[in-house]
VOBA-1610 file (N, C-alpha, C; in pm, whole numbers, padded with zeros to 5 digits, always signed):
BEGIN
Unk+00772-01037+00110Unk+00683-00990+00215Unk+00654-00842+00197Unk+00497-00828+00203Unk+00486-00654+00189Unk+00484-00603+00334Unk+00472-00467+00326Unk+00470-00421+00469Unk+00362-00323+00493Unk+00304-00320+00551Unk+00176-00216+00553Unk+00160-00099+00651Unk+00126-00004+00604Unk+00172+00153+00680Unk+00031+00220+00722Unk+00102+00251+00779Unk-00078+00350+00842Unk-00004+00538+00837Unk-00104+00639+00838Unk-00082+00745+00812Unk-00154+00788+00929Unk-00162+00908+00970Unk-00161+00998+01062Unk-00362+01006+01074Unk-00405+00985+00977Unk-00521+00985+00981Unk-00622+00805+01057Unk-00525+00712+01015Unk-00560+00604+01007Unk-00585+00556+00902Unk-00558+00567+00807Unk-00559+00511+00680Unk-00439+00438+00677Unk-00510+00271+00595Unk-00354+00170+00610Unk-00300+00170+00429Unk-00187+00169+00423Unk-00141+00134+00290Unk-00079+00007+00276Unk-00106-00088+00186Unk-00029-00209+00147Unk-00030-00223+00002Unk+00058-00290-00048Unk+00064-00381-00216Unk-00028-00433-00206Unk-00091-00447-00303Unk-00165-00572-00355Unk-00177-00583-00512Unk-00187-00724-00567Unk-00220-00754-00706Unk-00368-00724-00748Unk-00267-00648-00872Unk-00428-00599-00969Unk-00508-00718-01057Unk-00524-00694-01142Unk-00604-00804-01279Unk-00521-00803-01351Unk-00492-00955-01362Unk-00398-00986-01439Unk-00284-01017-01388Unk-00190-01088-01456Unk-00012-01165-01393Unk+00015-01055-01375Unk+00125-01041-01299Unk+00248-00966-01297Unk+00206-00791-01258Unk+00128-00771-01274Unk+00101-00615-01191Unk+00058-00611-01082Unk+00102-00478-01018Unk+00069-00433-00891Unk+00051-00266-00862Unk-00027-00292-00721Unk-00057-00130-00702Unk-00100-00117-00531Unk-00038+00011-00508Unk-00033+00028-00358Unk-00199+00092-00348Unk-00246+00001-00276Unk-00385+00004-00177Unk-00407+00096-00061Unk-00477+00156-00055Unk-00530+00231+00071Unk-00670+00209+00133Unk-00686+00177+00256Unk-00773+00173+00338Unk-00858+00263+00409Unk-00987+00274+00452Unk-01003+00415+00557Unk-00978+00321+00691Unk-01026+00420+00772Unk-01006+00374+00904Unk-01198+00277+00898Unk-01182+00156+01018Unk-01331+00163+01012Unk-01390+00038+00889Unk-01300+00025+00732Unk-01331-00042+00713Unk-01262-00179+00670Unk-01360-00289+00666Unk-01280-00427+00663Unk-01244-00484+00588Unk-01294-00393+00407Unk-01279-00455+00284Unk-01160-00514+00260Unk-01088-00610+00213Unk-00954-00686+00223Unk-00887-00637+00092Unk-00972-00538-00019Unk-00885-00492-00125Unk-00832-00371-00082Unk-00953-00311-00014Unk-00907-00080-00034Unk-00936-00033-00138Unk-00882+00077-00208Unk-00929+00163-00298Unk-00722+00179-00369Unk-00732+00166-00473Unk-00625+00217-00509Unk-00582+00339-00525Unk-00405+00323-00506Unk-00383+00426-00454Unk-00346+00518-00588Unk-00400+00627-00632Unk-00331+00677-00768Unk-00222+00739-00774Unk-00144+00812-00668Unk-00041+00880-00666Unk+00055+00811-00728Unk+00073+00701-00684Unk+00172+00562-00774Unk+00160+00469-00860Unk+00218+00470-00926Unk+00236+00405-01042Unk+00212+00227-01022Unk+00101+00188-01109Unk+00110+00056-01108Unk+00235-00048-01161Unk+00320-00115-01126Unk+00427-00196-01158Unk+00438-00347-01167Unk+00524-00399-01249Unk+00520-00469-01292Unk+00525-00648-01230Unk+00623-00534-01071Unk+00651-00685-00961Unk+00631-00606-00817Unk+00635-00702-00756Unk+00574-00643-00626Unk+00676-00589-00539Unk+00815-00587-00583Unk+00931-00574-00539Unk+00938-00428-00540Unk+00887-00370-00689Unk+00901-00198-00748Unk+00789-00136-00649Unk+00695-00222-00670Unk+00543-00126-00565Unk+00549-00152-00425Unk+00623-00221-00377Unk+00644-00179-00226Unk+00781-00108-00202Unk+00826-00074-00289Unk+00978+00022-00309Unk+00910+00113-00292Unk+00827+00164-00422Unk+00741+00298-00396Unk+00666+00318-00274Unk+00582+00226-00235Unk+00548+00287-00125Unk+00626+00297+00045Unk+00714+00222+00007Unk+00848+00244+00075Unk+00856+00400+00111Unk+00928+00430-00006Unk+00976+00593-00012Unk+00846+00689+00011Unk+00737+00629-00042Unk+00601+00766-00010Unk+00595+00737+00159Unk+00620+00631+00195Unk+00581+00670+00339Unk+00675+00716+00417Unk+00791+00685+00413Unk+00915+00737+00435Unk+00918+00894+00425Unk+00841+00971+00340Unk+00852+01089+00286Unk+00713+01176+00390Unk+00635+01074+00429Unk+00511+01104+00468Unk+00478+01066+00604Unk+00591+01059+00659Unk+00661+01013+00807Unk+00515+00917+00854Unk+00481+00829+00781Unk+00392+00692+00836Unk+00476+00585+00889Unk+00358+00509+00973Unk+00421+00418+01054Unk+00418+00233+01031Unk+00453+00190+01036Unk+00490+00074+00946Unk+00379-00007+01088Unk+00305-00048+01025Unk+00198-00143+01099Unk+00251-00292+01134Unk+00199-00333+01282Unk+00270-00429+01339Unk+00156-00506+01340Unk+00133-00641+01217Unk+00045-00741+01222Unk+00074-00879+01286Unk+00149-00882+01407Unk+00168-00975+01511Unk+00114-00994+01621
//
């Protein structure tokens, strides 16, 4: 399960799969829009399982005091 974060601006961050098996890369959203991919995120490193790229964005938001979005 990924978890998806929002930042101070409204911008949401989640994992999502790139092109191709087995890679991944943390996504960012603006506020406003509905696109279901986002824009990738470059600060982080694309990885290999989805386990490493929501680790990373784990710790960037953790670091970036964001708030873990409640999709219930």
């Amino acid at each position: 399960m990924t978890i998806e974060y929002i930042d101070y601006r409204g911008w949401r961050y989640k994992v999502k799969s790139g092109i191709g098996c087995n890679i991944f890369k943390e996504r960012c959203l603006k506020p406003g829009k509905e696109c279901s991919s986002g824009k990738g995120f470059t600060v982080l490193p694309w990885r290999n399982s989805i386990e490493e790229a929501q680790a990373d964005l784990d710790e960037y938001a953790h670091k970036h005091k964001m708030t873990v979005v409640d999709i219930t």
